[in-house]
C-alpha positions as CSV (number, residue, x, y, z in Angstrom):
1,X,87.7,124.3,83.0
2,X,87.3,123.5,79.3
3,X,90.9,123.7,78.6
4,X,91.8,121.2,81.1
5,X,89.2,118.8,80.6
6,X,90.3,119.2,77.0
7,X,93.8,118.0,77.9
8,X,92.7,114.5,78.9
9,X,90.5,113.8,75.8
10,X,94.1,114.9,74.5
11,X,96.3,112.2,76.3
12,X,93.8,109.6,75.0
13,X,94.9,110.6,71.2
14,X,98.1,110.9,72.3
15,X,99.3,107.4,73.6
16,X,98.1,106.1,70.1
17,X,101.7,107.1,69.3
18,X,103.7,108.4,71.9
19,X,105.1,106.9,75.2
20,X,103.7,108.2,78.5
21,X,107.1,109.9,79.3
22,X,107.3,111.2,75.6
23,X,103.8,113.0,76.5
24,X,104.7,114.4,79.4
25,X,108.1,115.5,78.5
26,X,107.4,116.7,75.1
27,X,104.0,118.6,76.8
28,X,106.7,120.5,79.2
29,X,109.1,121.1,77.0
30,X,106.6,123.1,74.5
31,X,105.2,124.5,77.3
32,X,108.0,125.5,78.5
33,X,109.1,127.4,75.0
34,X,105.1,129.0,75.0
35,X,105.8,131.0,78.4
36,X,108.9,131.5,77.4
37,X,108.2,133.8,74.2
38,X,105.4,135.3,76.5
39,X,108.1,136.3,78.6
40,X,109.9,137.8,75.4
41,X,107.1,139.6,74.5
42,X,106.2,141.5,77.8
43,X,109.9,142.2,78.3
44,X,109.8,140.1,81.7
45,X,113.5,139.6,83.1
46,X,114.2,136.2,82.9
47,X,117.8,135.5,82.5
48,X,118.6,136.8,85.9
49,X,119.6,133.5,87.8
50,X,121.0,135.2,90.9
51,X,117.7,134.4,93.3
52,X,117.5,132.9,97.0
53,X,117.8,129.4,97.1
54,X,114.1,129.6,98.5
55,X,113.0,131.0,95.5
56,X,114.9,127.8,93.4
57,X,113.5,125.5,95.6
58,X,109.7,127.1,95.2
59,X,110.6,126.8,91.6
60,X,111.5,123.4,91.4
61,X,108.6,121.9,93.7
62,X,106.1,123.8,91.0
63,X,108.1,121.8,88.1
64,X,108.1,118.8,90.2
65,X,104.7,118.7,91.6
66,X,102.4,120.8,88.9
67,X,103.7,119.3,85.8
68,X,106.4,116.4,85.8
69,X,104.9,114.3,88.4
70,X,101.3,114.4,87.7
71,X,101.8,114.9,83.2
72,X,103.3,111.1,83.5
73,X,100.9,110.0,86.2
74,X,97.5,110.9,83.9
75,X,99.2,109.6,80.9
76,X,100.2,106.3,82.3
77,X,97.1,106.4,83.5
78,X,94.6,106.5,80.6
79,X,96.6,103.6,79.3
80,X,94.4,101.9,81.4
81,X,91.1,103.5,82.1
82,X,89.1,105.6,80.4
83,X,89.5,109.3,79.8
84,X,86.0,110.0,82.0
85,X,87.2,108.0,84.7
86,X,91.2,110.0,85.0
87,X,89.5,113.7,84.5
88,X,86.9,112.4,87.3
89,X,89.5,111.9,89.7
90,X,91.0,115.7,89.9
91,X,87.5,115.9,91.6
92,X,89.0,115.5,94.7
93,X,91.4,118.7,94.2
94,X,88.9,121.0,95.7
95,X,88.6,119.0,98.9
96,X,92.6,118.8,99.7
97,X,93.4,122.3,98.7
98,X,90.4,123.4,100.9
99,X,91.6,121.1,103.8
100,X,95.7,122.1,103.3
101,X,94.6,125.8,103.4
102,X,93.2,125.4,106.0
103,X,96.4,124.7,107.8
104,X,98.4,126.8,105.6
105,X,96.5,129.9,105.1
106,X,95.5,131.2,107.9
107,X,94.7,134.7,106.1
108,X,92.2,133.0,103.4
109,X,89.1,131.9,105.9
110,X,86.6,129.4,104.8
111,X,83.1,130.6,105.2
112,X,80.0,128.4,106.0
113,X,78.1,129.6,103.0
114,X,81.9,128.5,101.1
115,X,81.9,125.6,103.1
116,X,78.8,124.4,102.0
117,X,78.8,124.7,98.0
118,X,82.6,123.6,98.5
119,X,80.8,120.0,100.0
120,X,77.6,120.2,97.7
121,X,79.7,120.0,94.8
122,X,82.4,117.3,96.1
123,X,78.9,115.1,96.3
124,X,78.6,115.7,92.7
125,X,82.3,115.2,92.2
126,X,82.0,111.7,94.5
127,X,78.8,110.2,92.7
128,X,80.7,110.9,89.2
129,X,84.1,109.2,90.4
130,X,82.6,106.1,92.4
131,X,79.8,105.8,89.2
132,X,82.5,105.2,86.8
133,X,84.9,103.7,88.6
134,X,82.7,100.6,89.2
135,X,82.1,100.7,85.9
136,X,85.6,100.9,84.6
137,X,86.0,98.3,87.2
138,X,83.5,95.5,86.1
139,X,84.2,95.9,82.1
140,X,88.3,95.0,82.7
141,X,88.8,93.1,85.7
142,X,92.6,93.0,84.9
143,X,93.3,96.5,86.0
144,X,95.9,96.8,88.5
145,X,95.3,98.6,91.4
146,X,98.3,100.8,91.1
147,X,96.7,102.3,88.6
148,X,94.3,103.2,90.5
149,X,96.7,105.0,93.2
150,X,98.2,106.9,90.5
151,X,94.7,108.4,89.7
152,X,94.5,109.4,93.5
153,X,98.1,110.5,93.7
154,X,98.3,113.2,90.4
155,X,95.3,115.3,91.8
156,X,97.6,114.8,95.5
157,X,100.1,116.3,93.4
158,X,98.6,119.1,91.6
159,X,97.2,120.1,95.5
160,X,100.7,120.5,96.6
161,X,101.7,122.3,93.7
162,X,98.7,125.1,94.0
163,X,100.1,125.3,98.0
164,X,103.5,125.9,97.1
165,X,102.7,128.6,94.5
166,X,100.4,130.5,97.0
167,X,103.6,130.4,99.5
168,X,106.5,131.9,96.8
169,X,106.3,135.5,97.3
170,X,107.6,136.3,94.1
171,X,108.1,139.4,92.1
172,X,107.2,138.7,89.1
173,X,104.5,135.6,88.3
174,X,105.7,135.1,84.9
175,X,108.6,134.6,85.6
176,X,108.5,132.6,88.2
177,X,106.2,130.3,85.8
178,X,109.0,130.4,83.2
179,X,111.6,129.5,85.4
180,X,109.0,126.3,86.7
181,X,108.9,125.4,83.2
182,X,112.3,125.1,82.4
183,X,113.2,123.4,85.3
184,X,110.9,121.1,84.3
185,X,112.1,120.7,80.6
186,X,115.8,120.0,82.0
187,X,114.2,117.6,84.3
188,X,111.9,115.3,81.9
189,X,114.7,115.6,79.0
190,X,117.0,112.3,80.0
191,X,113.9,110.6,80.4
192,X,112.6,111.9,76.9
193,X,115.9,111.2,75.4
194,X,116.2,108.0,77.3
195,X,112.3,106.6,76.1
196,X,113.1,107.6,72.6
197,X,112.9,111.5,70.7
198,X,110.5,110.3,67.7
199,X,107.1,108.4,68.8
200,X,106.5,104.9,67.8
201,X,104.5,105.3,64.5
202,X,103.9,108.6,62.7
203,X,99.7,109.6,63.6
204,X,98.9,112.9,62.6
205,X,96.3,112.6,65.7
206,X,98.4,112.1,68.0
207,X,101.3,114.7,66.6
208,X,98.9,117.5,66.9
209,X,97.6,115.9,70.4
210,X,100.9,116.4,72.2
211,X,101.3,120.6,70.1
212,X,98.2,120.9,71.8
213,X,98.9,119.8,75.3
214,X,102.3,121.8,75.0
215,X,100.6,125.2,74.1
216,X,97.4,125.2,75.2
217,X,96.8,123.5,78.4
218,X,100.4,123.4,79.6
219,X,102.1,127.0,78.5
220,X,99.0,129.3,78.3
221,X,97.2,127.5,80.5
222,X,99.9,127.5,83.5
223,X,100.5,131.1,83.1
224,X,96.3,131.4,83.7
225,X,97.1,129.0,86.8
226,X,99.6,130.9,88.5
227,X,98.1,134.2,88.0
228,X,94.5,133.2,89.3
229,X,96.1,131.4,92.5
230,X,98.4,134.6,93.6
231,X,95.7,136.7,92.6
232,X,92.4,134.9,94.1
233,X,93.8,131.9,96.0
234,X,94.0,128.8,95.2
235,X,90.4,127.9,97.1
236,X,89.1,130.1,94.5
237,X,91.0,128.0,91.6
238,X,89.8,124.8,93.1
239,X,86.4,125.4,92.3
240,X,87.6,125.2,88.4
241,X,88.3,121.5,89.2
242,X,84.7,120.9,89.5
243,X,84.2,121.5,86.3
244,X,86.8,119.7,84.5
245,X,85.2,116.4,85.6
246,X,82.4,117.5,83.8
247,X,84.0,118.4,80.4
248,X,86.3,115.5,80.6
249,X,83.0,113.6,80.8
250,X,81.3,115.0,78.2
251,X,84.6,115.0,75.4
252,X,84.9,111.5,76.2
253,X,81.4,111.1,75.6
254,X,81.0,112.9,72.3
255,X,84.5,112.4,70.5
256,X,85.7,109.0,72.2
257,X,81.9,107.3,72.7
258,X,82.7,106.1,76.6
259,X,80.0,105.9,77.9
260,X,78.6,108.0,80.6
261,X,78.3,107.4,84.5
262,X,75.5,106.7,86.1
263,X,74.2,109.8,88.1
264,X,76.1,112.5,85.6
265,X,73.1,114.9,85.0
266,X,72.2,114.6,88.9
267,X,76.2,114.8,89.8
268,X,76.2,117.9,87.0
269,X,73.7,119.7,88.7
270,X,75.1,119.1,92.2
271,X,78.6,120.3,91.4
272,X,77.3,123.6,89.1
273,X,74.9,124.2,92.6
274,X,77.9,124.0,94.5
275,X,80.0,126.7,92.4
276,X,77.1,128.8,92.2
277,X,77.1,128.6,96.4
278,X,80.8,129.9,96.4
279,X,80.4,132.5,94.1
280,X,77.0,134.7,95.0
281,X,78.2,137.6,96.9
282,X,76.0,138.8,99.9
283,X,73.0,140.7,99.4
């Protein structure tokens, strides 16, 4: 939850200097070279390209929908609203991964005690969001509404993602995250290439902004992803979206002085209640 909060704090220093495709692309390409060497070090088999075509494809919606689509989303994003009000929005994650299991999971039941912390912490999730978004709102009036789609369609994106890594029944998870990666890499390079290699104006800040987002919350964090969703589901992931609302609140709070939504110590204790619900085991 810290680590991806973190990474939207992160955007906000990046775009001092770089372009939203540089951030994404240069995030996924680092990434990209972090599971890589992780892959070196285990001894995982990487270079062996002769897989079905279902497991390409699997690989390529991951690269597609976990990290191309939604990196340039949040980053053109936060060019126009706040870094609170883009981390608030993954909010909503929980809620569509619980609702497309659901349908897709028929082995990974929802129970009512589940059920319940899954909706008391949405509440805190939805008086967080619709707080600061009628803030954002009323202080620049000139905000485009397809901004605020994009918001609603990265966290759409990252739901997708977590769906199609719970389907690929894969061998080896490492892998399988290495291969995303790359496909990735090959993917956002024209478009890096095409935006421009070297950011606008050199900003130390923002340099070690995007080494950040490349090792920490895009290689080593993706690697954490993938495990945690084959391993526990990716209901059981979604409850970590609850709390990177929070931290995304409270780094742009401390380090970028937004200011905080109305409702975020009530919202707070809402959304911790609710992942406290989900977690207690039966007596």
């Amino acid at each position: 939850g810290v680590v991806w909060g973190s990474s939207f704090l992160s955007i906000k220093y990046a775009i001092i200097a770089f372009e939203p495709i540089q951030i994404s692309s240069l995030r996924i390409i680092i990434g990209f070279f972090i599971v890589f060497l992780f892959s070196l070090i285990f001894k995982i088999e990487i270079f062996n390209i002769y897989k079905p075509k279902r497991y390409w494809l699997l690989c390529t919606g991951v690269a597609v929908l976990s990290n191309l689509l939604p990196f340039t989303i949040l980053a053109i994003a936060q060019v126009k609203f706040s870094t609170i009000f883009v981390g608030l929005c993954m909010a909503i994650i929980p809620l569509l991964i619980t609702i497309f299991s659901l349908f897709l999971f028929k082995y990974e039941p929802i129970s009512s005690k589940k059920l319940f912390g899954i909706l008391i912490g949405l509440s805190g999730s939805a008086l967080l969001v619709m707080s600061k978004a009628s803030e954002d709102l009323d202080n620049n009036q000139e905000i485009h509404f397809i901004f605020l789609f994009l918001c609603i369609l990265a966290p759409i994106s990252y739901s997708f993602g977590a769906m199609i890594i719970k389907k690929a029944d894969v061998e080896n998870l490492l892998s399988f995250t290495t291969h995303a990666l790359f496909i990735a890499s090959v993917l956002s390079l024209p478009f890096l290439i095409k935006q421009g290699l070297f950011p606008n104006k050199i900003d130390l800040q923002s340099i070690f902004a995007i080494l950040y987002l490349g090792i920490i919350p895009t290689g080593i964090a993706t690697i954490i992803l993938v495990y945690l969703i084959k391993k526990e589901g990716p209901i059981f992931l979604s409850l970590v979206n609850y709390k990177v609302p929070l931290w995304s609140t409270i780094f742009g709070f401390l380090l970028l002085k937004e200011m905080l939504p109305n409702n975020f110590f009530l919202a707070s204790f809402l959304i911790l209640t609710g992942i406290i619900i989900c977690q207690s085991k039966k007596v």
